[in-house]
LODOZA-461633 format. One line per field, with one value per residue (C-alpha): residue number from 0; residue in one letter; y, x, z. Coordinates in steps of 0.25 Angstrom, whole numbers, plus 2048, in hexadecimal, padded with zeros to 3 digits. Each point is the difference from the previous one (the first is absolute). Layout:
LODOZA-461633
pos <- [NUM, ...];
code <- [A, ...];
py <- [Y, ...];
px <- [X, ...];
pz <- [Z, ...];
end
This chain:
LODOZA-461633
pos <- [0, 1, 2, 3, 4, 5, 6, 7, 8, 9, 10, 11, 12, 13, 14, 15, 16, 17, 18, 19, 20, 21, 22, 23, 24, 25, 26, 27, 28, 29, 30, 31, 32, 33, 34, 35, 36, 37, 38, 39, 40, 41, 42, 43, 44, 45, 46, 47, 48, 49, 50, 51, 52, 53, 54, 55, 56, 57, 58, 59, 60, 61, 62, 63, 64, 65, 66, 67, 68, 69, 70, 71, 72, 73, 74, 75, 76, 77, 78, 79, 80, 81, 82, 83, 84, 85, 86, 87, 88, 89, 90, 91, 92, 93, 94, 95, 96, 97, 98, 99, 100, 101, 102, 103, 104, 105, 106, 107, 108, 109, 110, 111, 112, 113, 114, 115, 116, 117, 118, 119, 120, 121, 122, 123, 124, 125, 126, 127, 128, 129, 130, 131, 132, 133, 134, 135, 136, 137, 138, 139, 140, 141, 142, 143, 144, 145, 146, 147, 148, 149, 150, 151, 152, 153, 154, 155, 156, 157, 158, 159, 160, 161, 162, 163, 164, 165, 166, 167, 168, 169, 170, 171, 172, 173, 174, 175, 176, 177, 178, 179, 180, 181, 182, 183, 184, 185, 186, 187, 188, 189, 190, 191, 192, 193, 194, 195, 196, 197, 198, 199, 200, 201, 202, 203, 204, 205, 206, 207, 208, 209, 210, 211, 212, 213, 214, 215, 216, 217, 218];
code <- [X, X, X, X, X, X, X, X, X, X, X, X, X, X, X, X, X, X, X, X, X, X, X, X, X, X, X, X, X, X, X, X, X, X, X, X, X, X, X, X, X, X, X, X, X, X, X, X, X, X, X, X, X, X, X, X, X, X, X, X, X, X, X, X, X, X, X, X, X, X, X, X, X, X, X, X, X, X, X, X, X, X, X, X, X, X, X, X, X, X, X, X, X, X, X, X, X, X, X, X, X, X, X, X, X, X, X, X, X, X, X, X, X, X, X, X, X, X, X, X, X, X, X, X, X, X, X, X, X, X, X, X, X, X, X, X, X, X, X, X, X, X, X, X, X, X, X, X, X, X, X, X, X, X, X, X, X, X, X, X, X, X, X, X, X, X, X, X, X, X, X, X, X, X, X, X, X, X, X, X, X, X, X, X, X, X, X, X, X, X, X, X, X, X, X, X, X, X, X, X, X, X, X, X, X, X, X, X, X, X, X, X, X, X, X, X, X, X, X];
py <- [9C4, 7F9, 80A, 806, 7F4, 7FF, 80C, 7FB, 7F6, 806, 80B, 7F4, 7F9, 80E, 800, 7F2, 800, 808, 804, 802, 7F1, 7F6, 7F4, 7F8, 805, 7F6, 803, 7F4, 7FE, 7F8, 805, 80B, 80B, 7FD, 806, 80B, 804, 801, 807, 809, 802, 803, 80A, 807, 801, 805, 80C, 803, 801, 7F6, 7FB, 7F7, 7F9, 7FE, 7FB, 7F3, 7FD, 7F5, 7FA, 7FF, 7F2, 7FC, 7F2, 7F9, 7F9, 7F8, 809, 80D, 7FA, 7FE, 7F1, 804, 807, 7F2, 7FC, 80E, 7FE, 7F2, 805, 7FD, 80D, 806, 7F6, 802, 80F, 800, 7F7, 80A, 80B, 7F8, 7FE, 80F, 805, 7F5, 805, 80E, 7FD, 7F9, 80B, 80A, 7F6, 801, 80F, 803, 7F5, 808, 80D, 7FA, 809, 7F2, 800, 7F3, 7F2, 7F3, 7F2, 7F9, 807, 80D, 801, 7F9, 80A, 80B, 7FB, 7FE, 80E, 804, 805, 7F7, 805, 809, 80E, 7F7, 7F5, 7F4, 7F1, 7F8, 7F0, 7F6, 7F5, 7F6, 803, 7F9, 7F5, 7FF, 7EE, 806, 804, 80A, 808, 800, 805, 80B, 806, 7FF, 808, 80A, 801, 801, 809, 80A, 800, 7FE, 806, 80D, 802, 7FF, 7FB, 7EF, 7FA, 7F3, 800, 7F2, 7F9, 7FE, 80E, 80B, 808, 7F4, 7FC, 80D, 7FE, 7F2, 805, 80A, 7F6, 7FD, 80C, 80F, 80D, 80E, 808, 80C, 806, 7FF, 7F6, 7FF, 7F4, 7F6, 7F5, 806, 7FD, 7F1, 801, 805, 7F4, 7F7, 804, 801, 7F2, 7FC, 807, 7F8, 7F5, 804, 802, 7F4, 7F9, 806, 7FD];
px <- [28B, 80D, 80A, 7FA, 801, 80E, 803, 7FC, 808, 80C, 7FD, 800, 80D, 808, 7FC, 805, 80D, 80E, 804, 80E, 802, 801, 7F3, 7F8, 7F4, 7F6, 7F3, 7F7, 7F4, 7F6, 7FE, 809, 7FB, 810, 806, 7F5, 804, 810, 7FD, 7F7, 80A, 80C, 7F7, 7FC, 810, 803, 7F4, 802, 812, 801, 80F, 7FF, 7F4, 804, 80E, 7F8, 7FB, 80B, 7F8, 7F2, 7FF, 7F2, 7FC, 7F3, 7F7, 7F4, 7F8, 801, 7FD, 80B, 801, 808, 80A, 807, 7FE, 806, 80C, 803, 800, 80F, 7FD, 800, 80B, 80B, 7FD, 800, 80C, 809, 7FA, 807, 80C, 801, 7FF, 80B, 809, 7FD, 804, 80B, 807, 7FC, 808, 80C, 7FE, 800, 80B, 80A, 7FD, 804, 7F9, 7FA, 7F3, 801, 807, 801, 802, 7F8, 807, 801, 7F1, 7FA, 809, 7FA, 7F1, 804, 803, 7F3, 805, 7F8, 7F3, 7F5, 805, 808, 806, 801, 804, 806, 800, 803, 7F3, 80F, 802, 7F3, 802, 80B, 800, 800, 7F4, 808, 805, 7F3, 7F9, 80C, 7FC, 7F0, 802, 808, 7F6, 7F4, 808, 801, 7F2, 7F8, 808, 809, 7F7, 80A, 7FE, 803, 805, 804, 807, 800, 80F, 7FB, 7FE, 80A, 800, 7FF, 80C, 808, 7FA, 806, 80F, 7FE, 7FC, 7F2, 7FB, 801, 7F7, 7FE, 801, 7F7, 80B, 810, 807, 80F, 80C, 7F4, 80C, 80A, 7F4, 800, 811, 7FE, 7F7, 809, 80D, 7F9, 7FC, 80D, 806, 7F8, 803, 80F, 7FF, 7F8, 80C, 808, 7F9];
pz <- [361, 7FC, 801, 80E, 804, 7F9, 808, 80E, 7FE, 7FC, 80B, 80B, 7FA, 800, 80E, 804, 7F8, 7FF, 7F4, 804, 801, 7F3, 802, 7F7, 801, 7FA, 7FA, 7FE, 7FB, 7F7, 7F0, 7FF, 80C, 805, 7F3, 7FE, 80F, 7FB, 7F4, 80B, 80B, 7F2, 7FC, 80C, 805, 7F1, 802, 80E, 7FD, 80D, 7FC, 80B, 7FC, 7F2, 804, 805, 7F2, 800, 80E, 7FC, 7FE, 7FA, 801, 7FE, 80B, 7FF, 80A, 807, 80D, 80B, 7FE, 7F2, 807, 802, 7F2, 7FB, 80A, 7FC, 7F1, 7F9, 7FA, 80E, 808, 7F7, 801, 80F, 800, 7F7, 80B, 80C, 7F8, 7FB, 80E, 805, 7F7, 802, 80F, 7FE, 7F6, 80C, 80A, 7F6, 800, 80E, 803, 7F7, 807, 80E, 806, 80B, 7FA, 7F9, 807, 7FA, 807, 80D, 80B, 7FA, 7FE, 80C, 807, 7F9, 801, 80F, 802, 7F8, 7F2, 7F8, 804, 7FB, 7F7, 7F6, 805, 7F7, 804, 7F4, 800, 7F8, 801, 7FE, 80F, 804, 7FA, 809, 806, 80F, 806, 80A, 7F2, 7FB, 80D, 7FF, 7F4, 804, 80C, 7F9, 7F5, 80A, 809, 7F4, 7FB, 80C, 80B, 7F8, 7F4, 7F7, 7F1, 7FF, 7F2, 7FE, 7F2, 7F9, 7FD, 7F3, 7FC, 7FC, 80C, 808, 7FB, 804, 80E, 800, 7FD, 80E, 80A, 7FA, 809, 800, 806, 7FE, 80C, 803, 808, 7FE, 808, 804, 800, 801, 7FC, 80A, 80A, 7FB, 800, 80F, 803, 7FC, 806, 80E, 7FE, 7FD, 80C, 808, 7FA, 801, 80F, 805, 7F8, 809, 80D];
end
């Protein structure tokens, strides 16, 4: 009765997850039905050869819970246990994007900008959306003392994940990867398509500006 269900389970989790892709999976139970169900789901993926199954071993995190009613699933999530794991999974995926950002910016190929302008320029013309597009930000920059900057950064962040679809992380100052976002402005994106002399845009505004300025002088 145990190992059918075992197997139902399993059957519904393979179902709702991708395997491609490195998350805690947490098992909670009372007793020890959690652990039986990750020797279970170890020994299925070690009979059935399924590499991609036994390459989460390192993921199934099982933890302990008063009930197996839904009420517990607060309790099992407020767990240190299961916090610090969780925590070290938003961490390892910051980084992992950050490296990415590096990687792209060395190829120069106009998928990766850094800075305010460059990037609200490139969320504007819609490169920041849905397919792979990523908006980094340091949470340093709202903490900004004016309103206005703070409303700045909102707007682009929402613009990004509600408008476009893109992928939003705000990176803490206090973290590693945070900190190398700091040194480029405190904001960066990944494009989903290649865009060109963004700074030369910027350059552009500025000189017009200043010949107008230059001309109403000379009026």
């Amino acid at each position: 009765g145990l190992e059918k269900f075992f197997q139902t389970t399993l059957d519904t989790l393979l179902r709702q997850i991708d395997l491609t892709e490195s998350k805690p999976i947490l098992l909670a139970s009372p007793g020890f039905t959690a652990a039986a169900f990750q020797k279970f789901i170890m020994e299925t993926a070690t009979r059935t050869g399924d590499k991609a199954l036994l390459a989460q071993r390192a993921n199934l995190v099982v933890v302990h819970s008063s009930s197996g009613h839904l009420h517990s699933l607060n309790e099992v999530l407020q767990s240190p246990e299961v916090t610090a794991r969780l925590k070290d999974t938003k961490y390892a995926r910051e980084t992992r994007l950050m490296d990415d950002f590096m990687t792209l910016l060395r190829k120069d190929d106009g998928r990766a900008w850094y800075g305010p302008k460059e990037v609200e320029q490139a969320v504007e013309k819609g490169a920041v959306g849905r397919g792979g597009g990523v908006l980094l930000i340091s949470n340093a920059l709202f903490r900004a003392q004016d309103v206005g900057v703070r409303r700045r950064w909102v707007r682009l962040v929402d613009k990004v994940r509600d408008a476009e679809g893109g992928e939003v992380r705000v990176l803490s100052s206090e973290h590693e990867s945070g900190k190398r976002l700091e040194g480029l402005g405190g904001i960066a994106a990944i494009l989903t398509f290649p865009l060109d002399d963004l700074d030369d845009e910027q350059d552009e505004e500025i000189d017009n500006a200043a010949n107008g300025e230059a001309q109403n002088v000379q009026l």
